[in-house]
N, CA, C and O of each residue as an XYZ file, in Angstrom:
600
protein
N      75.640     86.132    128.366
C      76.640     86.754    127.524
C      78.008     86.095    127.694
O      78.664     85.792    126.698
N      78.475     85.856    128.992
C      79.583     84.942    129.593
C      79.916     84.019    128.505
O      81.052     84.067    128.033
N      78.777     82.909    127.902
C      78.253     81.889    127.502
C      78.915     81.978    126.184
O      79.816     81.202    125.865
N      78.359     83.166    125.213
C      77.851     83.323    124.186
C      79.854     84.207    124.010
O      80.358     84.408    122.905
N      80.280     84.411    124.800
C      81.996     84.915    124.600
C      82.804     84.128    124.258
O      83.804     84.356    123.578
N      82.275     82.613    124.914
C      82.823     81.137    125.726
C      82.990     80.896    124.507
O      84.174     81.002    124.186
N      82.150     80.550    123.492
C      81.571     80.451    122.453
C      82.521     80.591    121.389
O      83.207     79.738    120.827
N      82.441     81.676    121.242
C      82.930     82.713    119.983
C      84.580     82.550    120.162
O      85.259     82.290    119.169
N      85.128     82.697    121.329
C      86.502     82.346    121.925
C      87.692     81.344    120.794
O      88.778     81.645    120.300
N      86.824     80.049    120.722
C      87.567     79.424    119.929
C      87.516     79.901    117.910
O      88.077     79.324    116.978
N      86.871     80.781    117.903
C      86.533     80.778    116.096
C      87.681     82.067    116.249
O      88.626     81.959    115.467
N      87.706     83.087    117.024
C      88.125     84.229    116.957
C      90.020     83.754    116.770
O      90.914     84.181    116.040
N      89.949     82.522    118.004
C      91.389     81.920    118.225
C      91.979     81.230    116.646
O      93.036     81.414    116.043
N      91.001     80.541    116.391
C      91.011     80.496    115.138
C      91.299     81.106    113.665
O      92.205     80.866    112.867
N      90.191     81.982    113.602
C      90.480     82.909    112.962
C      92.488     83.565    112.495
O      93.275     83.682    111.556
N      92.305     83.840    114.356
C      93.783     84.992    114.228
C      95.125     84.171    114.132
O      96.227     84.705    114.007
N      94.865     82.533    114.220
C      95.581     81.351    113.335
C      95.997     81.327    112.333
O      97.178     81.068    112.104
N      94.894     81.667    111.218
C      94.692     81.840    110.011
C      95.124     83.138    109.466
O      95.539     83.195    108.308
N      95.075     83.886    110.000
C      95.378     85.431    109.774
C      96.906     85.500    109.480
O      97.562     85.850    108.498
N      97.308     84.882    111.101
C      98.837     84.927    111.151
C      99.731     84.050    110.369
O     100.927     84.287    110.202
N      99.167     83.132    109.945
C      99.451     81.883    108.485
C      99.630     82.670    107.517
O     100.706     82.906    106.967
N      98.424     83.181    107.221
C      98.795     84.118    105.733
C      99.290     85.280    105.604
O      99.369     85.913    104.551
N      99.777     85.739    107.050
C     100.611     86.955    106.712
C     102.187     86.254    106.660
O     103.100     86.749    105.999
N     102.332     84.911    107.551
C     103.731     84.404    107.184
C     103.885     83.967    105.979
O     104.744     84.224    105.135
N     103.135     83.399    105.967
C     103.285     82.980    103.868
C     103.141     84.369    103.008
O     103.814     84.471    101.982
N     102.377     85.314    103.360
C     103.178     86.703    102.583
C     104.147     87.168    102.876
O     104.510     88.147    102.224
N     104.829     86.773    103.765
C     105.794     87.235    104.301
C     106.742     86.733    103.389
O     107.402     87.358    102.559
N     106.727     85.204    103.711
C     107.588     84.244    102.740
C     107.995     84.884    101.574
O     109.096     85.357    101.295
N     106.513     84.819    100.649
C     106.810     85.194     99.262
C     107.645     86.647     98.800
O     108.453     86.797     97.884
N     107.054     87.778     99.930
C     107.642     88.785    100.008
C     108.721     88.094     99.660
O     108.757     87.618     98.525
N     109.974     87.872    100.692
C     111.264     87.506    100.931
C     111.761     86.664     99.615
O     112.775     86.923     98.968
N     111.108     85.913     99.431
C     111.818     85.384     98.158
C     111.826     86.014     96.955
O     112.805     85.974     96.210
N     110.609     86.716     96.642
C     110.375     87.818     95.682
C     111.756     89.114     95.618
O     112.296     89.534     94.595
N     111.984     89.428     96.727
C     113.146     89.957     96.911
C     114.797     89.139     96.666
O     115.691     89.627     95.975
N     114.834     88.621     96.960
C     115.824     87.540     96.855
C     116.191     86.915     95.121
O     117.176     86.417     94.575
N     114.747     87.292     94.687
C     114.736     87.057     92.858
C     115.366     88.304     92.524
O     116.287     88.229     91.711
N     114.993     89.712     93.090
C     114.836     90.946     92.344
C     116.736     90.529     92.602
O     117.386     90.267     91.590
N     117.351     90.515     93.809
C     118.552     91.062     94.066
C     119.198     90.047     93.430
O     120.285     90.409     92.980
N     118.830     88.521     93.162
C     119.380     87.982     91.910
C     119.524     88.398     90.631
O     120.597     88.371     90.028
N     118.458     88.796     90.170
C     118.176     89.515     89.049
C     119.318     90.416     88.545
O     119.866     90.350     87.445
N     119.551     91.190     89.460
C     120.417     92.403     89.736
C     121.866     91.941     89.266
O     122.532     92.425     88.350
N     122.201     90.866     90.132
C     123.416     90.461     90.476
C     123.986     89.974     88.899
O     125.021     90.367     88.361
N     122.752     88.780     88.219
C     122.873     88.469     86.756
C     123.091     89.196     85.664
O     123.858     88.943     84.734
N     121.930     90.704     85.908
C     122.590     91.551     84.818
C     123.812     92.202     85.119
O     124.519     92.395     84.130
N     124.363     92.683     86.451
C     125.502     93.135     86.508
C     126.332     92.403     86.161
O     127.443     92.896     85.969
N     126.208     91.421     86.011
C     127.503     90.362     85.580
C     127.657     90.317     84.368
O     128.806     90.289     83.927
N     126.695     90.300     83.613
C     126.303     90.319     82.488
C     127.156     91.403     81.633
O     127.844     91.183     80.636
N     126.948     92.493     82.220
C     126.742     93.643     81.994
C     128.799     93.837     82.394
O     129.499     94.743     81.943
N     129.107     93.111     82.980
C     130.597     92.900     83.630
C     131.541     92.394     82.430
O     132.598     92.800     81.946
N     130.663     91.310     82.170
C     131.300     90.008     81.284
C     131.285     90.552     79.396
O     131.999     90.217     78.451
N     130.203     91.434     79.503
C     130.186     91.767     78.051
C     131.517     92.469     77.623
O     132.221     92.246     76.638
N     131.718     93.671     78.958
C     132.669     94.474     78.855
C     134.289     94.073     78.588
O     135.235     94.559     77.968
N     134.004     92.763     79.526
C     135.465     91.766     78.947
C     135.456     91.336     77.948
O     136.503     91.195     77.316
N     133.869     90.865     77.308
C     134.415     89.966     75.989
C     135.201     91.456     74.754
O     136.176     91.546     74.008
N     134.295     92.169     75.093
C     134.576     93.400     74.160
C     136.363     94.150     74.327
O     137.073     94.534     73.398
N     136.628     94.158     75.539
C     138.086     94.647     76.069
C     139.023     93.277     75.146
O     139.897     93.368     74.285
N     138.448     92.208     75.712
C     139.658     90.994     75.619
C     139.519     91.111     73.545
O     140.543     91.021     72.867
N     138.395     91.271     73.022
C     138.131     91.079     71.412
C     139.304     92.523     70.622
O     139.808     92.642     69.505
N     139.333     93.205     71.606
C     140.204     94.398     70.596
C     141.584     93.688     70.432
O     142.188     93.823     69.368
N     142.116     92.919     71.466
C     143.376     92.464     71.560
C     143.314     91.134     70.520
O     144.415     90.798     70.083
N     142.338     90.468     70.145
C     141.851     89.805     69.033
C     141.738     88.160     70.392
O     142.556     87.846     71.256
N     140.515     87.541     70.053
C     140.560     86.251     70.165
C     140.187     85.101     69.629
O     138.983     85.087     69.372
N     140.745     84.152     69.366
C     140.060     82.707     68.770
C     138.375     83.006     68.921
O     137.636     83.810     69.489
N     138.271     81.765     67.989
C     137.214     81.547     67.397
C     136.412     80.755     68.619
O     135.288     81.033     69.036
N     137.325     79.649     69.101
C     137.104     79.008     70.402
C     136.529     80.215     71.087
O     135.305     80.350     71.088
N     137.376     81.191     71.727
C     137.049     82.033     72.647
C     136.006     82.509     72.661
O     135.206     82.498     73.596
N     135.859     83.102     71.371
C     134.537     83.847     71.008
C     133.514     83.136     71.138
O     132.682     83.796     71.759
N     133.023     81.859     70.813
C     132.356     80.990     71.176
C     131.875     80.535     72.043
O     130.687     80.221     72.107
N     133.227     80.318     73.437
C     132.756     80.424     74.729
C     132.383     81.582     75.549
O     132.059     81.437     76.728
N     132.417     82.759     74.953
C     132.031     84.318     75.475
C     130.224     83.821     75.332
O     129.437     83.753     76.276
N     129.976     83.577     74.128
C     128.571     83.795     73.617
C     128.083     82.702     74.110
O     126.875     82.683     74.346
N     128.823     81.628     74.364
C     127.633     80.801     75.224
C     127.633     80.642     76.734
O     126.734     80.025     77.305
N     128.469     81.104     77.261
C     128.570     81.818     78.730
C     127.296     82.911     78.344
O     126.132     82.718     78.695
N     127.764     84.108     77.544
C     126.116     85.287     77.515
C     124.944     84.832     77.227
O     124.103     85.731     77.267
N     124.523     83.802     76.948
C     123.474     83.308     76.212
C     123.481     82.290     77.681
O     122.266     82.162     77.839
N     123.714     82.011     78.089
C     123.174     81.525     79.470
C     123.072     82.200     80.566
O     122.340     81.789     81.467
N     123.783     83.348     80.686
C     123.246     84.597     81.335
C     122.136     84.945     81.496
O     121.458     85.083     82.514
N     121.825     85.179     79.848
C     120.386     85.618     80.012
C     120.138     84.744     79.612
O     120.350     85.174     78.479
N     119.637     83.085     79.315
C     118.708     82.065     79.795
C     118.348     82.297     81.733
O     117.256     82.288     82.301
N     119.491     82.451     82.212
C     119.197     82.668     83.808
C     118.556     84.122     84.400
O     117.863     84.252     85.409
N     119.058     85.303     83.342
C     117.949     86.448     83.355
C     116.690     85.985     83.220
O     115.911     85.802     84.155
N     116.371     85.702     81.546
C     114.768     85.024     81.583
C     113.971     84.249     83.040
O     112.885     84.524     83.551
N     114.863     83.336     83.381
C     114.388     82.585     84.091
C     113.892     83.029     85.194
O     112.770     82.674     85.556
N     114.596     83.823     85.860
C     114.511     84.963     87.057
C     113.229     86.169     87.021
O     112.368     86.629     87.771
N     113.798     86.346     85.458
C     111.869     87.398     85.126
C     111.235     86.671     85.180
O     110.503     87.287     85.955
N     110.623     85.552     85.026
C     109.382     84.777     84.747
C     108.995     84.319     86.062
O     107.852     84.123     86.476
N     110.546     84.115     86.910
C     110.188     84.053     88.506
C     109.527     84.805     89.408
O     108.861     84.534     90.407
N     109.989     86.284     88.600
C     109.785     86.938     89.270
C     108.321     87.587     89.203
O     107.748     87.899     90.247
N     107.818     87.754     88.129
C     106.278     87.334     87.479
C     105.576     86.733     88.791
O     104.995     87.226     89.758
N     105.861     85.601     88.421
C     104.869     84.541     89.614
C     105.590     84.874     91.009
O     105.606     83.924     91.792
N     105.989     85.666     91.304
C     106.245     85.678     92.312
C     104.834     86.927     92.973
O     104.144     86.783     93.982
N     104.811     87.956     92.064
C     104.123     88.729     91.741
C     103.037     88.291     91.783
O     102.461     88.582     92.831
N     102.375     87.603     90.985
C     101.066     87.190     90.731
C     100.531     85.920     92.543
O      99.417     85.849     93.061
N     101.393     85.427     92.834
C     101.519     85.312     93.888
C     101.358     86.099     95.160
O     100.434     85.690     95.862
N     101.938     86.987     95.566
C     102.081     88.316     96.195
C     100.307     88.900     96.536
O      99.724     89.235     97.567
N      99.885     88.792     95.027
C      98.847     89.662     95.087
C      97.679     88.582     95.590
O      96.717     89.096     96.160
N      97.676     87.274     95.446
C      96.594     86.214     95.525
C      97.047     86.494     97.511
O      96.220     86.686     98.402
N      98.248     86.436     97.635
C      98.038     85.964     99.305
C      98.197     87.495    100.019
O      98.496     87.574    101.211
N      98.022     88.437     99.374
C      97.546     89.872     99.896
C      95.820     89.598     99.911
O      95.249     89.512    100.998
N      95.299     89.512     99.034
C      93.970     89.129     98.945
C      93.358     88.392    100.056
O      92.258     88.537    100.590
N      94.480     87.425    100.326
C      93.577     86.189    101.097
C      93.782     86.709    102.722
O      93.016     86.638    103.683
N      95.144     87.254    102.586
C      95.389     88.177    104.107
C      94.283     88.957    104.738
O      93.851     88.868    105.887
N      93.809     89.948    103.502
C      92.870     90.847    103.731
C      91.815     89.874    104.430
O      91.536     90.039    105.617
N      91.298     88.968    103.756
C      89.934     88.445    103.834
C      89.738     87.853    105.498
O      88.826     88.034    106.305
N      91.497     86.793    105.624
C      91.328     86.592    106.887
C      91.346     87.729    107.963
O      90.741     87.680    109.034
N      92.065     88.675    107.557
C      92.217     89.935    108.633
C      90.288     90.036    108.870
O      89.658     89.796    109.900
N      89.795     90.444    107.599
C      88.358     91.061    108.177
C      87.469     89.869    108.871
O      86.458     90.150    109.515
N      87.942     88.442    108.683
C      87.151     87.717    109.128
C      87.367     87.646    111.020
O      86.630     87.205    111.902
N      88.638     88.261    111.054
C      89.148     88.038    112.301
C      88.365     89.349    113.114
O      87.784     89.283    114.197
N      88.525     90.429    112.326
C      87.953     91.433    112.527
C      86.677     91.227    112.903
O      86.459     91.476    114.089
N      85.802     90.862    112.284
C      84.571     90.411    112.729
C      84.144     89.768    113.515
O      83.290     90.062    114.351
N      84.640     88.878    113.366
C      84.367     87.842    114.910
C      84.631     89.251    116.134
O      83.887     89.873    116.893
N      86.250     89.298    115.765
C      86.292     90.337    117.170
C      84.923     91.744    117.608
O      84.715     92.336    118.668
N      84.432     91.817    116.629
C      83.374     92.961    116.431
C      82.245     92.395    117.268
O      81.576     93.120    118.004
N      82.042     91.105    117.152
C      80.659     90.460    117.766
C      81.313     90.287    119.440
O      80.811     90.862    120.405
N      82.466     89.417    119.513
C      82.894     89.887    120.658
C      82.698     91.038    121.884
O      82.323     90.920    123.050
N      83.128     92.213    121.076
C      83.057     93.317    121.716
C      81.863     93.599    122.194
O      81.553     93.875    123.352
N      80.966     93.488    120.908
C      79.647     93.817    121.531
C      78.764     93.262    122.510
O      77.847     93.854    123.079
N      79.218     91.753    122.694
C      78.846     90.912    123.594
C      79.076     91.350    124.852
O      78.455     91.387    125.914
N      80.678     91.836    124.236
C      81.069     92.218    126.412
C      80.141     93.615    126.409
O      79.286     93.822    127.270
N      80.426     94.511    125.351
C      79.415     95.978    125.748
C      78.204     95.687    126.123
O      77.899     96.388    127.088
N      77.408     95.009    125.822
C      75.802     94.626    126.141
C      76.386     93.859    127.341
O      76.239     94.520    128.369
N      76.964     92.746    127.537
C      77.114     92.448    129.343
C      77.508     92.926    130.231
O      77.410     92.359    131.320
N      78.259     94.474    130.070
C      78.519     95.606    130.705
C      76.935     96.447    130.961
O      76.374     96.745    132.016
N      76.566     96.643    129.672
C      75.616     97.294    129.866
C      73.931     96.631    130.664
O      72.932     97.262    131.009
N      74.241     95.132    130.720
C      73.242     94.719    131.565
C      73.625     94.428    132.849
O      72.760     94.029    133.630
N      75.122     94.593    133.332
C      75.644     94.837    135.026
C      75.640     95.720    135.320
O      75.767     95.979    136.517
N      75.475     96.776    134.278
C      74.956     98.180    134.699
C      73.716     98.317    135.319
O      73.609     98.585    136.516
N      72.846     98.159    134.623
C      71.391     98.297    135.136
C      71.185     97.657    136.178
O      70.462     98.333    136.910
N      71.473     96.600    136.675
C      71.556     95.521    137.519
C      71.721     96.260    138.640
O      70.881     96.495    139.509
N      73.209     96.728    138.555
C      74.005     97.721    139.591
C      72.617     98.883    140.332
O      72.158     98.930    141.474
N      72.325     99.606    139.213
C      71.616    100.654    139.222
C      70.285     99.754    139.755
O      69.970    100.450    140.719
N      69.566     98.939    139.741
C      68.904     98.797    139.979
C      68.758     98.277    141.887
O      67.935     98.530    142.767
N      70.048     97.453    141.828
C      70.106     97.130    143.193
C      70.510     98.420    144.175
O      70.359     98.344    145.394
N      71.097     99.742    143.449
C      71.261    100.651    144.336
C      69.985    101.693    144.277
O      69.799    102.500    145.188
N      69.102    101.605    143.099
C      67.680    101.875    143.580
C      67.169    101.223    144.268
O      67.200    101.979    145.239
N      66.578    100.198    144.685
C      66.006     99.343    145.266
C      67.306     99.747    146.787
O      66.728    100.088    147.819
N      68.318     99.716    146.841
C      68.240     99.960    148.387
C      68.275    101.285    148.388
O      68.668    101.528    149.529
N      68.163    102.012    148.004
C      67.880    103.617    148.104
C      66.273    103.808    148.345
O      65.767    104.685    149.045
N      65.699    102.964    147.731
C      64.018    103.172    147.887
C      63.868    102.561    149.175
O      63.097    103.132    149.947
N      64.463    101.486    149.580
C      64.046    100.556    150.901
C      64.724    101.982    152.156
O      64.015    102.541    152.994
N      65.648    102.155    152.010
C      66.536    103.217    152.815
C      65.495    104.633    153.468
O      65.266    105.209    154.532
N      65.086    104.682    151.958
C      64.000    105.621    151.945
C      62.227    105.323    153.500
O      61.680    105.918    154.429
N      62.140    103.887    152.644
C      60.890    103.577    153.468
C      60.902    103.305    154.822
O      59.969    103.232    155.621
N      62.662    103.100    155.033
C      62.601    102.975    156.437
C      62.778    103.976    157.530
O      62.486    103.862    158.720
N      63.504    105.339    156.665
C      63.595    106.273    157.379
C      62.357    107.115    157.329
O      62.397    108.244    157.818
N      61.525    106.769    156.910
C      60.223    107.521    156.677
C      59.516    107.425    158.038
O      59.836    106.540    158.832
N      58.416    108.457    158.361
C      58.403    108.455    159.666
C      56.631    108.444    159.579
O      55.951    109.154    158.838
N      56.215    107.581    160.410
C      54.619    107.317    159.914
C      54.266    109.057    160.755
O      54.887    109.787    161.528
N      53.026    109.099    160.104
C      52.240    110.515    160.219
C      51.306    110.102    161.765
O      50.535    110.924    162.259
């Protein structure tokens, strides 16, 4: 059983390699996925900032110029909104592929460790008997010697 632990030792090491890889790379994506959302945020508030000026600064009246550069400042806003949703999409669709693959390594790790265990429980359970057997055997000898011929 020693043998057969010896064995298994390096796949399990392995394994929890792999495990811990793809929880840092979910990790990763997590983090950047976040980092889109609070961009996201930041773009429409600005957005959402900048409209309010073009509209404040337009009552007081402005060029044609001006107006022009309002709308293509907003219109690249949200080109950089779009861009950020679509990021944020694949960021998503991402997310869920290396949740998937997490899982798979987790149970593979899991498993190995499962055969493990049982290896040491069955080599427990055959130093058991062993035990038990060598303290029968001197309990029976103990026996035959204190026995007293008739």
């Amino acid at each position: 059983m020693h043998d057969r632990i010896r064995q298994l030792r390096p796949a399990v090491d392995l394994a929890h390699e792999r495990e811990d890889e793809a929880a840092r790379l979910y990790r990763t994506i997590v983090g950047r996925r976040d980092e889109a959302k609070a961009r996201l945020e930041q773009l429409r508030q600005f957005r959402a900032e900048y409209l309010t000026r073009f509209h404040d600064d337009g009552r007081s009246g402005l060029s044609a110029r001006r107006v022009q550069d309002y709308h293509a400042f907003i219109a690249g806003l949200d080109h950089s909104v779009e861009q950020t949703c679509r990021q944020l999409e694949q960021y998503e669709i991402e997310i869920q592929q290396l949740h998937k693959r997490w899982l798979a390594t987790r149970a593979r790790t899991q498993a190995l460790e499962s055969v493990v265990e049982r290896c040491r429980s069955e080599q427990r359970r055959v130093e058991d008997r062993r035990e038990q057997a060598a303290t029968d055997e001197f309990a029976a000898a103990r026996h035959r010697s204190t026995r007293r011929p008739h």
